[in-house]
C-alpha positions in Angstrom: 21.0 -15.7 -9.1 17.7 -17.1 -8.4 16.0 -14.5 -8.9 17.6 -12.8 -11.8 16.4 -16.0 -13.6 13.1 -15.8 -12.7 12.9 -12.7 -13.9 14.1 -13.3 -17.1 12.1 -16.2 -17.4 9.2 -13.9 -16.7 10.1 -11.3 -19.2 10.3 -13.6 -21.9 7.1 -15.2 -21.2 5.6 -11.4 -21.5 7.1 -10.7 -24.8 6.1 -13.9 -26.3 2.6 -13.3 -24.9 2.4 -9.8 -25.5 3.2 -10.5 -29.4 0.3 -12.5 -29.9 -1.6 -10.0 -28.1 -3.5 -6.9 -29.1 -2.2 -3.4 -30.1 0.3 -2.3 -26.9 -1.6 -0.3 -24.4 0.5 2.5 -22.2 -0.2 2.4 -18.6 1.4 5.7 -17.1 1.9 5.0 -13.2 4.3 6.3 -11.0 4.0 8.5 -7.2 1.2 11.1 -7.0 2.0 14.3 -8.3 4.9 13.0 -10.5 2.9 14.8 -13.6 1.1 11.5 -15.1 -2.3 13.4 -15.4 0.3 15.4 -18.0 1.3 12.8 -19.8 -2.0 10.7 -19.7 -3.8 14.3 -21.7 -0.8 14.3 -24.0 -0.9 10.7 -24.7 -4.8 11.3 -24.9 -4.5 14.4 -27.5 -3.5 11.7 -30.2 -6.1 11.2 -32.6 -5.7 7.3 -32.0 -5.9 6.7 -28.8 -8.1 7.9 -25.4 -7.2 7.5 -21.9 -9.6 7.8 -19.3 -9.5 9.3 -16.0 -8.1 6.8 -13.1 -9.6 3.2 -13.2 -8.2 1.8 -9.5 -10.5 -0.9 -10.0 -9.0 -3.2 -12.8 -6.7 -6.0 -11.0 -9.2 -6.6 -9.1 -12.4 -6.9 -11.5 -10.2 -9.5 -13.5 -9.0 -11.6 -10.3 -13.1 -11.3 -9.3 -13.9 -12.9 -12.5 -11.0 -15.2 -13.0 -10.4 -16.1 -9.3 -13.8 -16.2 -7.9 -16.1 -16.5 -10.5 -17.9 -13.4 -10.0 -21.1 -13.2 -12.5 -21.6 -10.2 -14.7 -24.1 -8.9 -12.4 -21.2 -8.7 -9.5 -18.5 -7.2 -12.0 -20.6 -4.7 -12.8 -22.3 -3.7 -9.6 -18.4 -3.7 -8.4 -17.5 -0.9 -11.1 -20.7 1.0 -10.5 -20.4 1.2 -6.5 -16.7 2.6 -7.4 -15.9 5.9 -6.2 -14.5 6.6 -9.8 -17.0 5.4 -11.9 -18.8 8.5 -12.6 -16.1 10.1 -14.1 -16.3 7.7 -17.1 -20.2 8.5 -18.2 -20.6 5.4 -19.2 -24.3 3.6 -18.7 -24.3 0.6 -16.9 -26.5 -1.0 -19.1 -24.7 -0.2 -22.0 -21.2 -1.9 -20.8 -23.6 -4.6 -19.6 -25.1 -5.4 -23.1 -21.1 -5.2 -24.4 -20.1 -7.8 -21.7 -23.3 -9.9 -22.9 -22.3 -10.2 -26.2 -19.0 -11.3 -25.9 -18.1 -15.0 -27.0 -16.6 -15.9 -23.6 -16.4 -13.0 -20.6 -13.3 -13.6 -19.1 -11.5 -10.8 -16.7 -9.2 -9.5 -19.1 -12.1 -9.5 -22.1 -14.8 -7.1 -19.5 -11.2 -4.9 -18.9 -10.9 -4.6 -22.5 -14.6 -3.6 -23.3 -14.5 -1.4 -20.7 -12.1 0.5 -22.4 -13.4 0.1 -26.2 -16.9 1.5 -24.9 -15.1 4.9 -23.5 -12.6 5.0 -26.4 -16.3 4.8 -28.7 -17.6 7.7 -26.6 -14.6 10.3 -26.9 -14.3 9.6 -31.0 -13.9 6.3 -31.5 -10.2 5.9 -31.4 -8.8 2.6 -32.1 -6.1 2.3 -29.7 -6.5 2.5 -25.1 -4.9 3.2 -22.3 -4.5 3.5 -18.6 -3.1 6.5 -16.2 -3.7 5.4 -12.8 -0.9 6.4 -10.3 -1.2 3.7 -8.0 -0.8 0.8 -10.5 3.3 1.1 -9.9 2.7 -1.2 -7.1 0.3 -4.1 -9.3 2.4 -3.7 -12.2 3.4 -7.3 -12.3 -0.4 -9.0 -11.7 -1.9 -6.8 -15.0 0.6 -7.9 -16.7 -0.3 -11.3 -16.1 -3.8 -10.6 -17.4 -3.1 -8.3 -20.1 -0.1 -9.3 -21.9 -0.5 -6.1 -24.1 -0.2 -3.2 -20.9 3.4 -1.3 -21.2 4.5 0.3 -18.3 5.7 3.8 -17.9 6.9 4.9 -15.3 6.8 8.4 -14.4 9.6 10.0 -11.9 10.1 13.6 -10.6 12.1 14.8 -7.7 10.8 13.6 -4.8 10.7 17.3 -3.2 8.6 18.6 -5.9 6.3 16.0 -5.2 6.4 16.9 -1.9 5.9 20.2 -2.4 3.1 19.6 -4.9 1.1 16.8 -2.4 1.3 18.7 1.0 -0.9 21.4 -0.6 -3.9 18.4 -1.8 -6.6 17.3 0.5 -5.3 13.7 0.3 -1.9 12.0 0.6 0.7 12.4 3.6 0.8 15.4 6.0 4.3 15.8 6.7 7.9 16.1 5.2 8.4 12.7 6.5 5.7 11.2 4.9 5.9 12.2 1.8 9.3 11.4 1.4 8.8 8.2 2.9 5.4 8.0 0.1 7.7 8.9 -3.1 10.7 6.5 -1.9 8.4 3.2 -1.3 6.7 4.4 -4.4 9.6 4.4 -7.0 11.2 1.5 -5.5 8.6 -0.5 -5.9 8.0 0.4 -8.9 11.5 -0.2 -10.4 11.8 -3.5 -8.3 9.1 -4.9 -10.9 11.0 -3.7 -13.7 13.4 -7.1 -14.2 10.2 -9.6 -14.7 7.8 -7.1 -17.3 8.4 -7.5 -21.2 8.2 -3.3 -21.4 8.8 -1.3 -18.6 10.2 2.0 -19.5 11.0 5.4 -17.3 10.5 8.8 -18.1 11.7 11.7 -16.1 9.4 14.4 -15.6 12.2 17.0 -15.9 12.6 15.7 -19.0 9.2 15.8 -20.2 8.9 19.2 -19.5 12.6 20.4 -20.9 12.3 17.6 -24.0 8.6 17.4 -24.6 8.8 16.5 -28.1 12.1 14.0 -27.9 10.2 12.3 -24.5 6.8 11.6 -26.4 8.6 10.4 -29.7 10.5 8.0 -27.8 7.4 7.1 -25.9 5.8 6.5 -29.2 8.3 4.5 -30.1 7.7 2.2 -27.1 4.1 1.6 -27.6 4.1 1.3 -31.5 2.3 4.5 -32.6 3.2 7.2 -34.7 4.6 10.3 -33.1 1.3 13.4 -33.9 2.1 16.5 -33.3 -1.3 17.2 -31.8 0.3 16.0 -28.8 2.2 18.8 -28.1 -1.2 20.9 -28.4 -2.7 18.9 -25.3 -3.0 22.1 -23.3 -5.6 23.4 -25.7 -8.1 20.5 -24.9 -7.2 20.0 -21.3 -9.8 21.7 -19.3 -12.7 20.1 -21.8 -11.0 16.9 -21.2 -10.9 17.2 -17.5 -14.8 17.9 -17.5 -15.2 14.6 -16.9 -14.0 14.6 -13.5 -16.3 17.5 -12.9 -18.4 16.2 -9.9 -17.6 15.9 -6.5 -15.7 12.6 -5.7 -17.3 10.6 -3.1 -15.1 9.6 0.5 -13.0 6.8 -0.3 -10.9 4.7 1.8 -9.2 7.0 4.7 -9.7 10.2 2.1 -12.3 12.7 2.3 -14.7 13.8 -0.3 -13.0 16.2 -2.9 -15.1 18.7 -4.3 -15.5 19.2 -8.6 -13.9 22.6 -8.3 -10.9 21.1 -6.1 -10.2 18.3 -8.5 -10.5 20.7 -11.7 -7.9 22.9 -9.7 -5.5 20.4 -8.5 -4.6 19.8 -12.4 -4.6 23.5 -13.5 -1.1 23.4 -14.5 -1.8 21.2 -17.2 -4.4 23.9 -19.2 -0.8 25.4 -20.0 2.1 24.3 -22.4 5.0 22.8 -20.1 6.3 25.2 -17.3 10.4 24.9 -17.0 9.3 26.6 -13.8 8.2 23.4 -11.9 11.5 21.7 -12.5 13.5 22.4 -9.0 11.1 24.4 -7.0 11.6 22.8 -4.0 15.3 24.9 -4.1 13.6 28.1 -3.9 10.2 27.0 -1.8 11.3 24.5 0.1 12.6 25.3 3.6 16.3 24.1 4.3 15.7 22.4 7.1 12.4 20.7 5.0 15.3 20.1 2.5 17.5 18.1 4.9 14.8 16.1 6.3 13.5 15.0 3.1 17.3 13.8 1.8 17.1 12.1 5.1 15.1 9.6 3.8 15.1 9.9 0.5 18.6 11.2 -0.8 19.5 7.7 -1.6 17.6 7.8 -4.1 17.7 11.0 -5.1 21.4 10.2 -6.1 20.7 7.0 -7.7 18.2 8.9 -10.3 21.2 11.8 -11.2 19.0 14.4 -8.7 21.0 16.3 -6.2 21.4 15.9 -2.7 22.7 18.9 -1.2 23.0 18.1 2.4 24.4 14.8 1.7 27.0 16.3 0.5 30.7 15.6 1.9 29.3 13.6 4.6 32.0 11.4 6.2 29.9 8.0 7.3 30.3 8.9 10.8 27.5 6.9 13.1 26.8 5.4 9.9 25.2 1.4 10.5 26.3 -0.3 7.1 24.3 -3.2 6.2 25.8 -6.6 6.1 27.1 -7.4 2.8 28.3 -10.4 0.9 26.6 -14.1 0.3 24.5 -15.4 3.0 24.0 -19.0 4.0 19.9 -19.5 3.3 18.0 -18.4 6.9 17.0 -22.0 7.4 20.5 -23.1 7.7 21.6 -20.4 9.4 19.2 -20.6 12.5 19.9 -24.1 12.7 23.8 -23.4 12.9 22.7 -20.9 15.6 20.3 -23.7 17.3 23.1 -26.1 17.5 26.0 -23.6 18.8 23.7 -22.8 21.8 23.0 -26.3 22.1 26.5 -27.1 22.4 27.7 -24.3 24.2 29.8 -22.7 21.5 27.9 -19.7 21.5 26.1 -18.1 25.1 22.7 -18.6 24.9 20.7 -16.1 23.9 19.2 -13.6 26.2 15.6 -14.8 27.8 13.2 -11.9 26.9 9.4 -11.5 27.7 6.9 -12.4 25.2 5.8 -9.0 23.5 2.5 -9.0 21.7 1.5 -7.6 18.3 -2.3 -7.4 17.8 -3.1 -7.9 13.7 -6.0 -8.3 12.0 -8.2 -7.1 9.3 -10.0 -3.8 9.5 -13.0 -3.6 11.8 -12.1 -7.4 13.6 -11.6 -5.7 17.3 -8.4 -5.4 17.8 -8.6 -2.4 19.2 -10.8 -3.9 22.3 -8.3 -6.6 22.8 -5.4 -4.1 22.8 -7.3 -1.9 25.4 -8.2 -5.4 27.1 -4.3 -5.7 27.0 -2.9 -2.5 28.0 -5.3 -2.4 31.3 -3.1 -4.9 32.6 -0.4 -3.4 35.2 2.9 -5.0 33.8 1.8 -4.5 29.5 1.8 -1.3 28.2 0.5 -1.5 24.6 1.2 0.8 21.6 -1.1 1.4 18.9 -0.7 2.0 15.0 3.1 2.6 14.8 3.2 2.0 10.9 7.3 1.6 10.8 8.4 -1.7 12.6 8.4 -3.8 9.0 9.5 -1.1 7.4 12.6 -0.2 9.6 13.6 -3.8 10.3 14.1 -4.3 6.6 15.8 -0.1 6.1 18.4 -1.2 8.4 18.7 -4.8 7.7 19.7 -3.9 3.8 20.6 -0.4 4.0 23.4 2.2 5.5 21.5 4.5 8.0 22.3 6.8 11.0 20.6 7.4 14.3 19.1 10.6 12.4 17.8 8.6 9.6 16.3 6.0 11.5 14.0 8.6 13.2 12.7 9.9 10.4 11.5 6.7 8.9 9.6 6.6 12.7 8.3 10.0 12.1 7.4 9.0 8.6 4.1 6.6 9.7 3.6 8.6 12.1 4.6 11.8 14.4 6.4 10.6 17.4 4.9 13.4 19.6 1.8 11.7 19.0 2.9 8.9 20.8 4.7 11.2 23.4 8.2 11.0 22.0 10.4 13.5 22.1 12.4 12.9 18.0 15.6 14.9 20.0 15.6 12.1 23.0 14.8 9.6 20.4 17.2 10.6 19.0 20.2 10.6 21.6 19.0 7.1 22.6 19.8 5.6 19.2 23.0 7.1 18.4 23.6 5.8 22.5 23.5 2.1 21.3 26.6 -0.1 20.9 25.2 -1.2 17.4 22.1 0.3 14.9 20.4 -3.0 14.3 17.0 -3.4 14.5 16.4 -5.5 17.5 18.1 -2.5 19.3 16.4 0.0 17.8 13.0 -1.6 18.2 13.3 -2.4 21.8 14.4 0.8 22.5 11.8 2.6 20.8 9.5 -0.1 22.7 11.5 0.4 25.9 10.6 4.3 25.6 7.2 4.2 25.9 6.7 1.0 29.0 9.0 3.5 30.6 6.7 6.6 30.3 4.1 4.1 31.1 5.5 2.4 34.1 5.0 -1.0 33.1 8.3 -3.8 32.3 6.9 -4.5 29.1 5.2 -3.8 26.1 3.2 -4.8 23.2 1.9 -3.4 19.6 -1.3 -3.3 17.6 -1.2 -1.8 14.5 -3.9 -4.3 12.6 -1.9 -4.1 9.2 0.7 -5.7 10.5 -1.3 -8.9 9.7 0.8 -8.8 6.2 4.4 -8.4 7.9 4.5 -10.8 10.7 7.6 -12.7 9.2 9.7 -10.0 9.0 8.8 -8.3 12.4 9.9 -12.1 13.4 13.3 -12.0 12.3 13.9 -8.8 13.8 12.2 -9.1 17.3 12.4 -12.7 18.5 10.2 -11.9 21.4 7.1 -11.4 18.9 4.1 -12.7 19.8 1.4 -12.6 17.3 -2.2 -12.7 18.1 -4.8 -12.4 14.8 -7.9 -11.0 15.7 -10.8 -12.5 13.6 -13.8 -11.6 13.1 -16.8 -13.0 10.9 -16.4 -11.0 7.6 -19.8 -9.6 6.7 -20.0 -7.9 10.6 -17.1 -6.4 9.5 -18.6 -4.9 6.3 -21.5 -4.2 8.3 -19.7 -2.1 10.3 -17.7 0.3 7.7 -18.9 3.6 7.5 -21.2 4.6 4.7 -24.1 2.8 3.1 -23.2 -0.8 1.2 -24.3 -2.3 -2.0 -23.4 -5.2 -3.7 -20.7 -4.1 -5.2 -19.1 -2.9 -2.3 -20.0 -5.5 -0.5 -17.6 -7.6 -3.0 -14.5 -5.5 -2.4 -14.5 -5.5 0.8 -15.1 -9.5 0.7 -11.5 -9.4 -1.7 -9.9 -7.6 0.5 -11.2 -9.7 4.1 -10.5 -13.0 2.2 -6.7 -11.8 1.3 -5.7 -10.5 4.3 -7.6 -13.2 6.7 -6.6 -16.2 4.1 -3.0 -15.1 3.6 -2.1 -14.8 7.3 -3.2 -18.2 8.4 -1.4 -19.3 5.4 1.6 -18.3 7.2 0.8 -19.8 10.6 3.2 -22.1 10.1 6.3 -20.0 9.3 5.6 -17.7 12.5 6.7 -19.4 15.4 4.7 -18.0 18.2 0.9 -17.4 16.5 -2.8 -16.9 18.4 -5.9 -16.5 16.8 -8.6 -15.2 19.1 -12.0 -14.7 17.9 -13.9 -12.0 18.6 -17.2 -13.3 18.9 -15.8 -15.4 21.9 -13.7 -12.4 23.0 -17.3 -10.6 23.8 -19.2 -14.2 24.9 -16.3 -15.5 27.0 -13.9 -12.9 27.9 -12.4 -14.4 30.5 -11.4 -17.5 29.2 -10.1 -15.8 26.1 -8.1 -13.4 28.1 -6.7 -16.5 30.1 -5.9 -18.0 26.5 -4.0 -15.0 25.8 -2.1 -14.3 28.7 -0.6 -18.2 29.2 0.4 -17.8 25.0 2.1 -14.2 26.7 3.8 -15.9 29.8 1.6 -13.2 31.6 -0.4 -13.7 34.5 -4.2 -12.9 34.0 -5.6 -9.8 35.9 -9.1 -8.9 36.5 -8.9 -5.4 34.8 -8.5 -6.9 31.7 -11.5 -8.3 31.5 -13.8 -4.8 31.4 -11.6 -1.9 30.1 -12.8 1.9 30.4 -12.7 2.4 27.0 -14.6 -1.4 26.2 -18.1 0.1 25.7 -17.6 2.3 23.3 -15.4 -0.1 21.4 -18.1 -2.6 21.0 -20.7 0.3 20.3 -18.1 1.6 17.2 -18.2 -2.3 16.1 -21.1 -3.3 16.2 -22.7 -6.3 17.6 -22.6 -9.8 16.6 -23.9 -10.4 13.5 -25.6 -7.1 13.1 -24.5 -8.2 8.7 -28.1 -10.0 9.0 -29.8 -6.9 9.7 -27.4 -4.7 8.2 -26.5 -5.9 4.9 -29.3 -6.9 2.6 -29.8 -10.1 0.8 -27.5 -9.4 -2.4 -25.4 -7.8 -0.5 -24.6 -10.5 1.5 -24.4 -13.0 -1.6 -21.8 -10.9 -3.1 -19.6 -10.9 -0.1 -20.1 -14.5 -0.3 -19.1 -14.9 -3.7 -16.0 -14.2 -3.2 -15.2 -14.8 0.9 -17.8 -17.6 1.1 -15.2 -20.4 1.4 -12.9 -19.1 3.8 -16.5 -18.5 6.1 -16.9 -22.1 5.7 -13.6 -22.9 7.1 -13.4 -20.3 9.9 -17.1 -21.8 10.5 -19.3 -18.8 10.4 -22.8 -19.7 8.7 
């Protein structure tokens, strides 16, 4: 109820913004490869309005100027030392001068020049817009900023997206993944939809089948005239693309793409609409591929009207349902379940040994205290599982089987990787008396200490640092230890050379994570945060910290792991940022990280 009135409240407040705003301005998001470079070029092909290539960049240049105060100079060295910006041929000087001549440069007013200064070099059309994939996820924060964005949202079966995205250089690498990728994807996207003024969905099928019904009722939902040069957008495609006709430079966990490999990877659209592409998967997809994928993702299939073939006439045996029904608030509840042990009503619950989850922002050392961890003889710690959060909250809301609950494993990451057989996995789950999570979890856990031949075991997957409350309610034997390290050392130590605008991002993105878990230290009940400056100057005390916080007695081997060496050479020393990163570059960082520094006392 709550929060069907808060979303209301929040849609409202957009229209009434949004009509005091300027002209609508279509963002196409939606999953990779769901065909919104297609629309974007149709969209583009009318004479009154351009859309560049993929921004990526503009929550957070708005939340740089409006949060933290960034200066022109910082805004604009943190679109220049973008991966993307060279697609947009746009002088820096030039959007500089435009910035500087503004009556007030706010966030949102920079966003908007950005766009009139392209829009002035492809013909001077008076309307913009947006295509960038991966805004489904921020829909709700440029909203906040630009009142006048309208959302579409693109959606194609998720097994032609599959089959589309396990041919490109980037993305996921398996079946799993990339059903997992295009479920998350959609569902968050559509979970945004109740608080945005105008949010619409557009099947690809249909845009493809209906291309001229699709883009007049498009039209209709941004306030522009329906032009048939639309529907010509393949005849300017490949001069439009040019732009992107260099190589892209590395970018976070993706490799370098060539000019010739990004020009190929939109081919399809130098051609009128292809009925072909609609269903492929039925004829190039691999049954067994088929069955996986529905696995995962034929929930959702069905709720969009796509079939789900092997989904079909199943029974619901093995099949966990979710509980289902109101649900006293969790406070109340765990003080109901407080009190009944308390009093002996219910048995008291089941004493199990503290397991450890090692979090913390990229580059902080984790990984050496997790190797510092695991060369003890009773702990036997896992690294990078990727699923826990994920899973916990699958089977928590959710029905799922033994089959599906492996697949959302395999999903993050291959279980042979980690020396699981999926088939033993498998058999384990469907051997429990109940699929909840704390089962499932402990015996995924259980699996590995086994192998190992330790009595327990622990987890470090650093980006876990965002999830801690949920891994809580589903594992009351977490034990959370944030590993943190001073911020610039850890820019200091990313691959690649640094500039000041990099240097900015990556002070966002340390400030977020760092600033919104100790936010939460006191909603997590069992919380640690080690330092790893002192986890190199005083190891043994720290490990001693650690292992009375774990109810584990400290051993010796902790303190000088095999693989410690070349952990600390990977990282870095201590603060190698005064040597590394040069004087602007550690301002910029500042800028926007230099309080939280302050507080975590680094100079």
């Amino acid at each position: 109820m709550l929060r069907s009135v808060t979303g209301y409240r929040s849609r409202r407040r957009a229209m009434r913004r949004a009509a005091q705003g300027p002209p609508p301005a279509p963002f196409v998001v939606g999953a990779t490869r769901s065909g919104t470079t297609l629309l974007r070029l149709m969209l583009d092909a009318h004479p009154e309005i351009a859309i560049p290539s993929e921004t990526h960049f503009i929550p957070d240049l708005i939340k740089a100027r409006e949060k933290h105060g960034a200066s022109p100079e910082r805004m604009l060295e943190m679109l220049t030392s973008h991966r993307r910006w060279g697609d947009f041929h746009i002088e820096a000087s030039e959007l500089a001068q435009r910035w500087g001549a503004l009556p007030e440069l706010t966030g949102p007013a920079a966003v908007r020049e950005f766009f009139k200064v392209y829009g002035e070099k492809q013909g001077g059309p008076p309307r913009w817009g947006d295509k960038t994939p991966g805004y489904v996820k921020r829909m709700r924060e440029i909203q906040e900023y630009l009142p006048e964005a309208r959302f579409i949202h693109l959606i194609r079966d998720g097994r032609d997206v599959a089959l589309s995205i396990l041919k490109q250089s980037f993305g996921p690498e398996t079946i799993e993944a990339a059903a997992d990728r295009w479920r998350g994807r959609v569902l968050r996207g559509r979970a945004q939809q109740p608080y945005l003024g105008y949010y619409m969905e557009v099947r690809f099928e249909d845009l493809v089948l209906d291309t001229e019904g699709q883009l007049r009722r498009i039209c209709e939902f941004i306030e522009l005239d329906f032009d048939p040069a639309m529907l010509g957008y393949h005849e300017r495609a490949e001069e439009r693309l040019k732009e992107k006709a260099r190589e892209l430079p590395r970018g976070k966990g993706r490799d370098p793409q060539s000019a010739e490999r990004r020009l190929k990877s939109h081919e399809k659209t130098f051609e009128p609409p292809n009925p072909s592409l609609v269903g492929a998967y039925k004829t190039k997809m691999a049954p067994a591929d088929q069955a996986t994928y529905e696995a995962l993702a034929g929930d959702l299939l069905l709720d969009l009207g796509y079939e789900a073939n092997s989904l079909a006439g199943a029974n619901g045996a093995g099949v966990h349902e979710p509980r289902s029904g109101p649900r006293l608030p969790r406070s109340m509840r765990r003080a109901l379940s407080v009190a009944g042990h308390a009093t002996g009503i219910r048995p008291p619950a089941e004493r199990r040994d503290p397991a450890p989850f090692v979090v913390g922002a990229a580059r902080s050392g984790t990984t050496l205290l997790s190797a510092m961890l695991d060369a003890h003889p009773e702990l036997t710690m896992v690294a990078e599982t990727g699923f826990v959060p994920k899973l916990a909250e699958t089977i928590r809301s959710e029905p799922v089987t033994a089959e599906r609950i492996v697949k959302v494993m395999a999903a993050a990451r291959p279980l042979a990787q980690l020396g699981i057989d999926e088939s033993e996995m498998r058999r384990r789950i469907e051997g429990l008396d109940d699929l909840k999570a704390a089962a499932v979890l402990r015996e995924f856990y259980g699996m590995l200490s086994e192998r190992a031949g330790t009595p327990r075991w622990g987890d470090e997957t650093p980006a876990y640092l965002k999830r801690m409350r949920r891994i809580q309610r589903a594992l009351s034997e977490a034990h959370f230890i944030h590993v943190i390290r001073d911020g610039r050392d850890t820019a200091a130590a990313k691959p690649g050379e640094l500039d000041p605008g990099k240097a900015l991002v990556i002070g966002q993105r340390w400030e977020k994570k760092v600033g919104s878990a100790r936010q939460q230290e006191h909603l997590i009940e069992r919380y640690l945060e080690v330092r790893y400056e002192e986890l190199l100057t005083a190891t043994e005390r720290v490990l001693r910290e650690v292992c009375t916080f774990l109810e584990l007695d400290f051993d010796e081997a902790m303190v000088d792991p095999p693989e410690r060496a070349a952990i600390e050479a990977e990282l870095g020393p201590v603060g190698a940022w005064r040597e590394t990163l040069s004087a602007e570059d550690a301002r910029a960082f500042a800028d926007v990280a230099g309080e939280l520094l302050d507080e975590l006392g680094y100079d």
